[in-house]
PyMOL Python script that loads the backbone (N, CA, C, O; Angstrom):
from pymol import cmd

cmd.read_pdbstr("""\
ATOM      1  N   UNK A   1     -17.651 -18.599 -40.572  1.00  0.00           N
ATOM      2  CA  UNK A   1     -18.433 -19.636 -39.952  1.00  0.00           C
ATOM      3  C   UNK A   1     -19.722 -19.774 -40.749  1.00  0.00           C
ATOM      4  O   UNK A   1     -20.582 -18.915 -40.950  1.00  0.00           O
ATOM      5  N   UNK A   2     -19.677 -20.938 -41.127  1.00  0.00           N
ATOM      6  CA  UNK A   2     -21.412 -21.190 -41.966  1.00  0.00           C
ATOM      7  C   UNK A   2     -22.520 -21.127 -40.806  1.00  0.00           C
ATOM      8  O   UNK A   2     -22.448 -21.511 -39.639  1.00  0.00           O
ATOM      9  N   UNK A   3     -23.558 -20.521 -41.502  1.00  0.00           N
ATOM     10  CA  UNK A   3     -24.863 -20.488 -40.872  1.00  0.00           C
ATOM     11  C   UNK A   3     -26.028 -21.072 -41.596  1.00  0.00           C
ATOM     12  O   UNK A   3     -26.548 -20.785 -42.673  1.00  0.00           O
ATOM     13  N   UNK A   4     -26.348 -22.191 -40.477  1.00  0.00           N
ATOM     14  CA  UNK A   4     -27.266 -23.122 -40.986  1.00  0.00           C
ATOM     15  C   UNK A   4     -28.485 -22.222 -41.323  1.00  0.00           C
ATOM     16  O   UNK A   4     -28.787 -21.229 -40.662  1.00  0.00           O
ATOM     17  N   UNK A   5     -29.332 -22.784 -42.702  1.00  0.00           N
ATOM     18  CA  UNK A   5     -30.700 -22.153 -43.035  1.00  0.00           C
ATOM     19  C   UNK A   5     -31.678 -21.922 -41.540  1.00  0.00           C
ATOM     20  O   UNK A   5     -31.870 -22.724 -40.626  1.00  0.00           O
ATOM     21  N   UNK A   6     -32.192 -20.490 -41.713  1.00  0.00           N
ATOM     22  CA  UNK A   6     -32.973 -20.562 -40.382  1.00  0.00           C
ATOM     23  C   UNK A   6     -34.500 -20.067 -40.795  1.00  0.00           C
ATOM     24  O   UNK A   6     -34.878 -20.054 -41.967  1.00  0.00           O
ATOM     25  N   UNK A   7     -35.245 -19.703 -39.788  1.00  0.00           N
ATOM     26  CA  UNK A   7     -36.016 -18.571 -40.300  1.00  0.00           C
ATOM     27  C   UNK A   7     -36.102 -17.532 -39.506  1.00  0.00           C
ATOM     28  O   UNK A   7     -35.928 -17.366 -38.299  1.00  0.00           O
ATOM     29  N   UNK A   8     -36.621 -16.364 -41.034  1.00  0.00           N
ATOM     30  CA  UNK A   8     -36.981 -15.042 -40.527  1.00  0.00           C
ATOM     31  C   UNK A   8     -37.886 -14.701 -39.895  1.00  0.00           C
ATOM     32  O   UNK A   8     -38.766 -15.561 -39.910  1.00  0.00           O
ATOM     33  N   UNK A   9     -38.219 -13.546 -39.120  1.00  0.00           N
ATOM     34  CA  UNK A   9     -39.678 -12.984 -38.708  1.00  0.00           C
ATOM     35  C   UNK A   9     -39.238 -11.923 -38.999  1.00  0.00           C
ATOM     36  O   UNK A   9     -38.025 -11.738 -38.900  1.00  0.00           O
ATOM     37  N   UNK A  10     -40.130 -10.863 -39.466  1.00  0.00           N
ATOM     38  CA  UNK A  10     -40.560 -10.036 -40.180  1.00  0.00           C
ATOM     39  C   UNK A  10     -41.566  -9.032 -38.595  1.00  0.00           C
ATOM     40  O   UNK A  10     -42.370  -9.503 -37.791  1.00  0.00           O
ATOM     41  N   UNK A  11     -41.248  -8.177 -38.672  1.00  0.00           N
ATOM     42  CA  UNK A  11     -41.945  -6.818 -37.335  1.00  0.00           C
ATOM     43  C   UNK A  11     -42.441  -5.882 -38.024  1.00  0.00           C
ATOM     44  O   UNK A  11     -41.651  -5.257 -38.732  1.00  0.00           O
ATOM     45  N   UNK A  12     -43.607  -5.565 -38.033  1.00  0.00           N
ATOM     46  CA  UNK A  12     -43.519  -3.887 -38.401  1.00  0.00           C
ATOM     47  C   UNK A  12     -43.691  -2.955 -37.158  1.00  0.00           C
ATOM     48  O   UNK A  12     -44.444  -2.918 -36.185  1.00  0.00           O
ATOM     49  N   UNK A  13     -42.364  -2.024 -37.766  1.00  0.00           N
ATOM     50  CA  UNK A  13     -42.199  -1.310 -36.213  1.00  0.00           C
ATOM     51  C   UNK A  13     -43.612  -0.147 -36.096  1.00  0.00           C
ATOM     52  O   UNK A  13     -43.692   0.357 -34.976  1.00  0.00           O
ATOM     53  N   UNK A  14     -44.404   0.190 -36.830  1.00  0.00           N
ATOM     54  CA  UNK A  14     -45.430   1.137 -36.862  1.00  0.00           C
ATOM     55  C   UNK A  14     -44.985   2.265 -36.732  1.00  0.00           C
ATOM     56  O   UNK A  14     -43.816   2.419 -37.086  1.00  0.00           O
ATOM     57  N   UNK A  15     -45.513   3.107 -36.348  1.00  0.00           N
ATOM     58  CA  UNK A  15     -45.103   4.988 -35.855  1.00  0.00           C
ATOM     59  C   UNK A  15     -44.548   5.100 -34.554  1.00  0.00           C
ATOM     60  O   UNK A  15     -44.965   4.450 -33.596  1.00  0.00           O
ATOM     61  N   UNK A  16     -43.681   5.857 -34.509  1.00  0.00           N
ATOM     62  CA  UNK A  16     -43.016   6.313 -33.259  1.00  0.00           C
ATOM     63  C   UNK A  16     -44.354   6.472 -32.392  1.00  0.00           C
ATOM     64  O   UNK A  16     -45.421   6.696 -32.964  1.00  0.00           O
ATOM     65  N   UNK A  17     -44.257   6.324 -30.689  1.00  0.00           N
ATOM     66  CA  UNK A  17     -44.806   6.587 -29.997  1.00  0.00           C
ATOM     67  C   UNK A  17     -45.276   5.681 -28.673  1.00  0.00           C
ATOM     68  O   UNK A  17     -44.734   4.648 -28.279  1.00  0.00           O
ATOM     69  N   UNK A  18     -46.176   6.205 -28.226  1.00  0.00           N
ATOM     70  CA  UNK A  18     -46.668   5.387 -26.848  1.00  0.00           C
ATOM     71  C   UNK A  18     -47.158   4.121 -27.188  1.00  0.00           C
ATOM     72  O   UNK A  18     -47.355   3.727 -28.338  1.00  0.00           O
ATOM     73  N   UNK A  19     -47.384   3.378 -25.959  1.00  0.00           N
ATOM     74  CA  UNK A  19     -47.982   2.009 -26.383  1.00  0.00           C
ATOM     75  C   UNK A  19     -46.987   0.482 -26.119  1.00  0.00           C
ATOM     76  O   UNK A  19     -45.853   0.780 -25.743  1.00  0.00           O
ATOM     77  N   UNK A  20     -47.131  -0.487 -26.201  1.00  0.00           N
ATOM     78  CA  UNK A  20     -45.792  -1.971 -26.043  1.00  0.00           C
ATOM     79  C   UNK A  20     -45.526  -1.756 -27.664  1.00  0.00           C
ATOM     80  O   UNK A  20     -45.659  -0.892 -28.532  1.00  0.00           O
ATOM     81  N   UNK A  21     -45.039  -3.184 -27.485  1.00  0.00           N
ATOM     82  CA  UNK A  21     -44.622  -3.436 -28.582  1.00  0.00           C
ATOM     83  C   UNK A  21     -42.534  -2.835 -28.589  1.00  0.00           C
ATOM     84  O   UNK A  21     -42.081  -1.977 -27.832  1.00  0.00           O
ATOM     85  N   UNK A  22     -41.952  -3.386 -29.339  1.00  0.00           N
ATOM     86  CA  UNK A  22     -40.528  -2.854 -29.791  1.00  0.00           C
ATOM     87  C   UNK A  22     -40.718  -1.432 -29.064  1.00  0.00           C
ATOM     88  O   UNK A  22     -41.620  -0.594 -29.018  1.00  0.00           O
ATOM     89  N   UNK A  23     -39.384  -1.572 -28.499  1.00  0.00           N
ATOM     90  CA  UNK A  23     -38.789   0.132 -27.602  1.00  0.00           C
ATOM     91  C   UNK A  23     -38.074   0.766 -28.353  1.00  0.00           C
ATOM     92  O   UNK A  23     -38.067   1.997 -28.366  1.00  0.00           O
ATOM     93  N   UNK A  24     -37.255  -0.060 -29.206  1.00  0.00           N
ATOM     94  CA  UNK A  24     -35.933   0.806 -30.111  1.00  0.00           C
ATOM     95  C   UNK A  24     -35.309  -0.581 -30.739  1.00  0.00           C
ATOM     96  O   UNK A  24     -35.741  -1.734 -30.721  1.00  0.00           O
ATOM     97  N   UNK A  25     -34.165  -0.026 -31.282  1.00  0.00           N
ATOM     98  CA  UNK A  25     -33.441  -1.436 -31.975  1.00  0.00           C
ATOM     99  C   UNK A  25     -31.885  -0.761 -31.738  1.00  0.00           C
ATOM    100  O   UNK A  25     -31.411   0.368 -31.616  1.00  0.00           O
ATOM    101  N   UNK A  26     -31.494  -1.892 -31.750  1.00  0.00           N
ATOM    102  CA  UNK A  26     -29.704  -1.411 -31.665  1.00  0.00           C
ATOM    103  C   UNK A  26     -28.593  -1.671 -32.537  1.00  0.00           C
ATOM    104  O   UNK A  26     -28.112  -2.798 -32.656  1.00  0.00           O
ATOM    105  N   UNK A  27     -27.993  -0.227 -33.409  1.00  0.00           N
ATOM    106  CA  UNK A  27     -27.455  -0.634 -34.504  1.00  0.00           C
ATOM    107  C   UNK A  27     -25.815  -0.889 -34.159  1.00  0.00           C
ATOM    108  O   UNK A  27     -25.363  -0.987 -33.018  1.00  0.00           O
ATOM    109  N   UNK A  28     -25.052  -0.972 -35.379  1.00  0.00           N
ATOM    110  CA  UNK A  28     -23.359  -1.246 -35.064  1.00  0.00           C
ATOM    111  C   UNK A  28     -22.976  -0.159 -34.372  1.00  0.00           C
ATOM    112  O   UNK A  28     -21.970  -0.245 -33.668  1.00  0.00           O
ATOM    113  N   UNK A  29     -23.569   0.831 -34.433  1.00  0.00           N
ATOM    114  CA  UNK A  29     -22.710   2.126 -33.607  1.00  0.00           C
ATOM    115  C   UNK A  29     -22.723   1.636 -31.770  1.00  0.00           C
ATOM    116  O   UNK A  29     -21.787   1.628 -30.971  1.00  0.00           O
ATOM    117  N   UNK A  30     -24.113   1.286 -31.586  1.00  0.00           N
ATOM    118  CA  UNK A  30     -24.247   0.851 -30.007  1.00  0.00           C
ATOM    119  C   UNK A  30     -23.573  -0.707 -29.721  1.00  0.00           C
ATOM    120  O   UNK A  30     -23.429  -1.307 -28.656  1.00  0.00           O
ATOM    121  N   UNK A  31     -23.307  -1.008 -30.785  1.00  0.00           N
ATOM    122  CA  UNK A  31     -23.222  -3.211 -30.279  1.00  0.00           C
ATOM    123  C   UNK A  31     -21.304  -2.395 -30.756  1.00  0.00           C
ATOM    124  O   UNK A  31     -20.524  -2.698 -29.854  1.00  0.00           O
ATOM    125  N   UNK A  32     -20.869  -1.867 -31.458  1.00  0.00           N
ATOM    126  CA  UNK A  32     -19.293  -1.513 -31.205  1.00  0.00           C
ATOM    127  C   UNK A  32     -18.740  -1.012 -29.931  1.00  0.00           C
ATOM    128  O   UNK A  32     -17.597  -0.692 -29.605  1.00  0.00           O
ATOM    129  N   UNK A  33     -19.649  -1.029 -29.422  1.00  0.00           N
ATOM    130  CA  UNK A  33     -19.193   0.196 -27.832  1.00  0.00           C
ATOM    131  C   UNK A  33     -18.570  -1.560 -27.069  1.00  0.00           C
ATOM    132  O   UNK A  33     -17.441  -1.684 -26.595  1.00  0.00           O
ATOM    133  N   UNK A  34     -19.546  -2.650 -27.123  1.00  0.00           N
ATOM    134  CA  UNK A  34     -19.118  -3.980 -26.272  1.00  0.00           C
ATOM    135  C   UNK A  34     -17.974  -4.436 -26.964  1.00  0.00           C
ATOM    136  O   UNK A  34     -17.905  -4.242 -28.177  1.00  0.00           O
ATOM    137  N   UNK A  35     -17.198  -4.933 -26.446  1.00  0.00           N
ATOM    138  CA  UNK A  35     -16.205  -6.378 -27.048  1.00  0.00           C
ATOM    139  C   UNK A  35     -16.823  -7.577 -27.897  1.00  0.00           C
ATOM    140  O   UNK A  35     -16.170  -8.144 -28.773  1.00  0.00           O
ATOM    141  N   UNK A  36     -17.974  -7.876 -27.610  1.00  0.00           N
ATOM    142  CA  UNK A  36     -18.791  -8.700 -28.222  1.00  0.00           C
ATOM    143  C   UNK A  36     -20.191  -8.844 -27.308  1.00  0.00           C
ATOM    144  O   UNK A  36     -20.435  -8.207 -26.283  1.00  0.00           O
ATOM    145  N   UNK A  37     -20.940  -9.726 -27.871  1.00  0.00           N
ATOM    146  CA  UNK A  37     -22.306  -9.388 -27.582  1.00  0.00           C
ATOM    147  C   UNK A  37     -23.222 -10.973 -27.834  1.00  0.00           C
ATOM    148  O   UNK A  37     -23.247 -11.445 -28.971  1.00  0.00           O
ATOM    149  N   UNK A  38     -23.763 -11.520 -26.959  1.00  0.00           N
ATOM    150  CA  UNK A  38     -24.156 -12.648 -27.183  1.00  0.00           C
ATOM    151  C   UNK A  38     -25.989 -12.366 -26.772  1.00  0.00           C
ATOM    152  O   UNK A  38     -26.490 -11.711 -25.858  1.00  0.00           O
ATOM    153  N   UNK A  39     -26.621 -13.159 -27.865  1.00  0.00           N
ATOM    154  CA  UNK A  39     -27.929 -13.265 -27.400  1.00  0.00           C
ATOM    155  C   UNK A  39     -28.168 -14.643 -27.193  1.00  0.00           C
ATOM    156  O   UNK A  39     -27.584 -15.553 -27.781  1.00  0.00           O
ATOM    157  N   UNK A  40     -29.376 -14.804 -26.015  1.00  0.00           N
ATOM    158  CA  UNK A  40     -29.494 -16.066 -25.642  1.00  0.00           C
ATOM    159  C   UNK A  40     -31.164 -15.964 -26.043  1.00  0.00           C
ATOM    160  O   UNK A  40     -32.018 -15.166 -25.657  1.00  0.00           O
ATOM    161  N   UNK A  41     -31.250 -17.172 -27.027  1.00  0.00           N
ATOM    162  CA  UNK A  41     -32.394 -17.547 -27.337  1.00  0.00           C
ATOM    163  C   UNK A  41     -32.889 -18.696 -26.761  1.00  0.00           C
ATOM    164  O   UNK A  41     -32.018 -19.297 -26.132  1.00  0.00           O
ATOM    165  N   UNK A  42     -34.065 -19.260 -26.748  1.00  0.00           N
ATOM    166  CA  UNK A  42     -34.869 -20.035 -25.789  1.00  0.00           C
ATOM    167  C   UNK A  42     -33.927 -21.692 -27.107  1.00  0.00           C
ATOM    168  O   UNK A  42     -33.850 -22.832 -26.648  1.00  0.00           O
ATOM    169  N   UNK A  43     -33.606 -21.495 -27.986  1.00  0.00           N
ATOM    170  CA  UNK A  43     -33.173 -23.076 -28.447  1.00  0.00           C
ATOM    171  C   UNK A  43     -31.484 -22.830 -29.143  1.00  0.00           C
ATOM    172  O   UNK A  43     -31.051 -23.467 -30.103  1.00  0.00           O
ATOM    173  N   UNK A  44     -30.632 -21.633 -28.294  1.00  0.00           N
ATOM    174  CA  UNK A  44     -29.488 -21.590 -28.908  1.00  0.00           C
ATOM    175  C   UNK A  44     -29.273 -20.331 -28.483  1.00  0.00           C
ATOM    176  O   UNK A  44     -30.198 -19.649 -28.042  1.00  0.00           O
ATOM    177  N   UNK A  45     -27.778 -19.801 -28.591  1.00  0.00           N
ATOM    178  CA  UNK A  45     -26.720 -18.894 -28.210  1.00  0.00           C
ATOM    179  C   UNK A  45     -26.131 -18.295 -29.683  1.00  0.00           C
ATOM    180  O   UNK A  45     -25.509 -18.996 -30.482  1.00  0.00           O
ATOM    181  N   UNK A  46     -26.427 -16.947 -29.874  1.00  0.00           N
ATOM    182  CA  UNK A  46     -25.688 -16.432 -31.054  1.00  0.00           C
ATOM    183  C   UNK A  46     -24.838 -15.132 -30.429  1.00  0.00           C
ATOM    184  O   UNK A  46     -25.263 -14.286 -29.643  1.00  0.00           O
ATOM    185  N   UNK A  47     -23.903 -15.206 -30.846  1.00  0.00           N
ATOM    186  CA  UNK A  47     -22.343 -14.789 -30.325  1.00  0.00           C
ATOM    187  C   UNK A  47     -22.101 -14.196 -31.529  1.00  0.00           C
ATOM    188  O   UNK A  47     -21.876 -14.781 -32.588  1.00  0.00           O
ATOM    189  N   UNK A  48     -22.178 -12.450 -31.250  1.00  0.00           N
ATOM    190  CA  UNK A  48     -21.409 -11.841 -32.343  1.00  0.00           C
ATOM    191  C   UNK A  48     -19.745 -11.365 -31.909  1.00  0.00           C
ATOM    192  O   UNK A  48     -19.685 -10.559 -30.981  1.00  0.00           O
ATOM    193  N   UNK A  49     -18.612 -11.748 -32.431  1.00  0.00           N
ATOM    194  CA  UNK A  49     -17.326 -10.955 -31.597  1.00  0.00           C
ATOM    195  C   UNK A  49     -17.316  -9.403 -31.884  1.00  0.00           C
ATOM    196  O   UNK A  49     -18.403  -8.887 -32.144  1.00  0.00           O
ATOM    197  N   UNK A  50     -16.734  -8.995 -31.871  1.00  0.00           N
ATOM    198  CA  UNK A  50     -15.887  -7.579 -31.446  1.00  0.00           C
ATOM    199  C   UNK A  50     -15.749  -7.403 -33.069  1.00  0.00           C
ATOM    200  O   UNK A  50     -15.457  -8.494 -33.560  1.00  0.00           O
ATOM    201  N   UNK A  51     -15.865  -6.392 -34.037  1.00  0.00           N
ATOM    202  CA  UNK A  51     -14.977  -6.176 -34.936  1.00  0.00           C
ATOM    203  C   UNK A  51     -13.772  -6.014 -35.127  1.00  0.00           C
ATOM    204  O   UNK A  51     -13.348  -5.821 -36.267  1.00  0.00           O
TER     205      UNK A  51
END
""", "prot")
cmd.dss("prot")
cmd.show_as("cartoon", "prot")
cmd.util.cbc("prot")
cmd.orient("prot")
């Protein structure tokens, strides 16, 4: 499936620890555990399937 040009944002996660900001991130080991996995953004739906 083509993916139209988008843009990036760029985070720096800083040092582990207290405080807001990013809690964690979730790699293929945790998003393989679902069948698939959809995020809903405020101007569109991105739908990853299942490997």
């Amino acid at each position: 499936m083509p993916i139209a040009p988008g843009e990036v944002t760029v985070v720096g996660l800083g040092p582990p620890g207290g405080g807001g900001g990013i809690q964690g991130l979730l790699g293929s080991d945790v998003l393989s555990d679902y069948g698939s996995v959809t995020v809903d953004y405020d101007a569109g739906v991105l739908e990853l399937p299942a490997p």
